[in-house]
N, C-alpha and C positions, 0 to 999 in steps of 0.2 A: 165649525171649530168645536173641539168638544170641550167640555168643561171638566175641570178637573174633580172625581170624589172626594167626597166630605167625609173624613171619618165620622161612623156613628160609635160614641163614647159610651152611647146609654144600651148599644146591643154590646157592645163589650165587658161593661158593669155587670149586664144581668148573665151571662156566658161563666164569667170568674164568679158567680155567685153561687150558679150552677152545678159549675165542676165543685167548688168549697162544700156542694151540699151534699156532693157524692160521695164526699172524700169521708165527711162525718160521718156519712150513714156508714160506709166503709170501715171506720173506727169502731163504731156500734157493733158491727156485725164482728167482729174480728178478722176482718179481712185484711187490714194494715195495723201498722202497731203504732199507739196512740200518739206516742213523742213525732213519728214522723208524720199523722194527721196533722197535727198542732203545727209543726215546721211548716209542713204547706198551705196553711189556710191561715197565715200570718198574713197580718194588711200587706208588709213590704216583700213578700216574696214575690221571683221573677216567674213570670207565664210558663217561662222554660218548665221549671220544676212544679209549678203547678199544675200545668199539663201533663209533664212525663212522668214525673214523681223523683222516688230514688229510693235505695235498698243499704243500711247497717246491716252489717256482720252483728251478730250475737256476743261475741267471745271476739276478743284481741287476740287471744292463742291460736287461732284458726288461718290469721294474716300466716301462711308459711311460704309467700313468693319469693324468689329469687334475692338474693342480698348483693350478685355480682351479675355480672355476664345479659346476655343480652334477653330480652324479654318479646316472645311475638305477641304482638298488639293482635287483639280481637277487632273484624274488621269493622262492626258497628261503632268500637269506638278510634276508629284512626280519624284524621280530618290533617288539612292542609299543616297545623302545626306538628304534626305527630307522624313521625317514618312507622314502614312495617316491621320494624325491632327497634326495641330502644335499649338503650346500655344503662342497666342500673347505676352504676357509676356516674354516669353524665347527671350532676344533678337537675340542673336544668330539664334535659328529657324527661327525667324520672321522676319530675313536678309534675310536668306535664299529663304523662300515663296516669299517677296517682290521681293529679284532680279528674280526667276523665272516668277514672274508674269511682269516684268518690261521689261522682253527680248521675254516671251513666249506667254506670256498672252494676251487676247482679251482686247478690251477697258471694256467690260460688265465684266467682267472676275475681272480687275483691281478694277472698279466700287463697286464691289458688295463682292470681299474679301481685298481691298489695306482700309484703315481709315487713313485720310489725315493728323490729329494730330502724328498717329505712322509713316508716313511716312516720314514728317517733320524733325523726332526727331533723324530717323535714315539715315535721309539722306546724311551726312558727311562722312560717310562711303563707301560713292563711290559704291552705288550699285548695277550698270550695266555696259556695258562698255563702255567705252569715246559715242559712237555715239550716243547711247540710252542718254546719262546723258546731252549731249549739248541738245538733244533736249525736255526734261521735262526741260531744267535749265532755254531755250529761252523762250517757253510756258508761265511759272510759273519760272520769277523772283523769287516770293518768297521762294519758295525753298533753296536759296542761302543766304539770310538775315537771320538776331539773329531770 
């Protein structure tokens, strides 16, 4: 009979310590920009983002995606919740595409399917997590305002 593996906690501890010490040297070097070093080597961030990272747009001006009509999903970020077009309109969907684009997505990526009015609108809705959200809120005050 086999035995079932034990996770080991302390190769996991020193792995996220690891990647945290890249991410700073990373910061140093100018390779990432500092607010999103800081976002992912936050105690409570997820492995997700700690691993994969994630990319702010510069400028909110730049958001000039679609405000109607349907949007093709880029295929790295489709997955079981997400059809290959979604209709801006459909809020729901268009949660959806956003937070994938907000955790997944490339700055150009955001640029060219995020529209800064739908983003706006849907922004109350919390939709990335905490680490991603402080650093679009720091960016782009406005986000935050009526």
């Amino acid at each position: 009979m086999a035995s079932t593996p034990r996770p080991d906690f302390a190769r996991v501890a020193r792995l996220r310590g690891a990647e945290q010490g890249v991410i700073y040297e990373a910061a140093r070097q100018g390779l990432i920009p500092e607010d999103i070093a800081h976002a992912l080597t936050a105690p409570d961030v997820g492995d997700l983002l700690l691993f994969q990272g994630f990319e702010v747009v510069a400028d909110l001006d730049v958001l000039t995606g679609p405000g109607s009509g349907a949007v093709d999903v880029p295929r790295h970020l489709g997955d079981c919740e997400m059809p290959a077009f979604v209709n801006v309109a459909d809020a729901a969907q268009c949660a959806v595409l956003y937070r994938s684009l907000l955790v997944r997505g490339t700055a150009a990526e955001q640029a060219a399917l995020i529209n800064r009015d739908v983003l706006r609108r849907l922004w109350p809705q919390r939709l990335a997590p905490e680490a991603v959200v402080q650093v679009w809120e720091r960016r782009f005050p406005e986000l935050t305002g009526p």
